[in-house]
C-alpha positions in Angstrom: 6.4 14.4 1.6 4.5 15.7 -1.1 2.2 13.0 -3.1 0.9 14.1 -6.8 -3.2 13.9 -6.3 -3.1 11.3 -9.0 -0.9 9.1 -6.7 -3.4 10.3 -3.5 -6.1 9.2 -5.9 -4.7 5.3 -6.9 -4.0 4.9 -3.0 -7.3 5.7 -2.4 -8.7 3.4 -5.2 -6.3 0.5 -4.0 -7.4 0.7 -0.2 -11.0 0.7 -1.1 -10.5 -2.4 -3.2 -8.4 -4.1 -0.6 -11.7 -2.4 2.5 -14.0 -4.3 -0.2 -12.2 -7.7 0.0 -11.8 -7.9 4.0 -15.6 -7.5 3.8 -15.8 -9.9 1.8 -13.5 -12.4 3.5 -15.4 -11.8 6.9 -19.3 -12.3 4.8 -17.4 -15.7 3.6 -16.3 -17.0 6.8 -20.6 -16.0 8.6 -21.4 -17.8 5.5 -19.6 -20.5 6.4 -17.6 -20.5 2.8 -15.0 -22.9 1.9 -11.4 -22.2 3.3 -9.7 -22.0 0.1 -11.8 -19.5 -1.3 -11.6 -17.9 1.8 -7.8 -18.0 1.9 -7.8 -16.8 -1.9 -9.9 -13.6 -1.3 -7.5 -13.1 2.0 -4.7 -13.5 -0.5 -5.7 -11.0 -2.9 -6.6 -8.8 0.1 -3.1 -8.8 1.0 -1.9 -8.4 -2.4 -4.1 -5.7 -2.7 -2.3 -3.8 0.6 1.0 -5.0 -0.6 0.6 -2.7 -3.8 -0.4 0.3 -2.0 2.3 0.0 0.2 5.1 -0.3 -3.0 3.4 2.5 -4.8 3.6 5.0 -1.7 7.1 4.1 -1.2 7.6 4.3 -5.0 6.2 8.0 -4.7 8.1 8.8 -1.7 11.3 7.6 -3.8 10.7 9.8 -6.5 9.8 12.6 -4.7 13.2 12.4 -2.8 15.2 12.2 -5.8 13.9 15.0 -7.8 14.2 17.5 -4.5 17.0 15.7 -2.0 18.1 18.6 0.2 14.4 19.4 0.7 13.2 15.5 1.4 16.3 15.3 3.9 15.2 18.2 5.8 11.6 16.7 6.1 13.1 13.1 7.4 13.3 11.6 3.6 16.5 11.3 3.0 17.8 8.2 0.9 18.4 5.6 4.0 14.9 6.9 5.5 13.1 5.7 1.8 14.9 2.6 2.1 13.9 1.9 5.5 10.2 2.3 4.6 10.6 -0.3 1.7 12.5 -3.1 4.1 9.1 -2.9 5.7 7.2 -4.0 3.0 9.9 -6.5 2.2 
């Protein structure tokens, strides 16, 4: 599958965000932070992954409707696209 470099880009920007909040979340928990703020950062954390996840799928998507024959060839067909977004489900 081929992703557009802006696509690359905002995955890469998402997973840094999401690296950046599990950092925090483990500084919180030797600081001996509050639960709930901990679970709110762990949340966002997750939200953050969550995202990345739906946007790659979203690419994939796109990319297999606007070239099928080639996406089925490389193992993107439709049912393959849909598989990879019951997984995020």
């Amino acid at each position: 599958m081929e992703l557009p470099k802006e696509t690359v880009a905002d995955l890469s920007k998402r997973l840094r965000r999401a690296e950046g909040q599990v950092r925090g979340v483990q500084q919180m928990l030797a600081d001996g932070r509050d639960c709930r703020e901990i679970l709110t950062q762990l949340s966002a954390a997750t939200k953050a992954l969550e995202q990345a996840g739906f946007l790659l799928v979203a690419a994939g998507l796109t990319w297999c409707v606007s070239d099928p024959e080639r996406a089925t060839a490389e193992g993107y067909g439709l049912g393959d696209v849909q598989k990879m977004f019951m997984k995020l489900a």
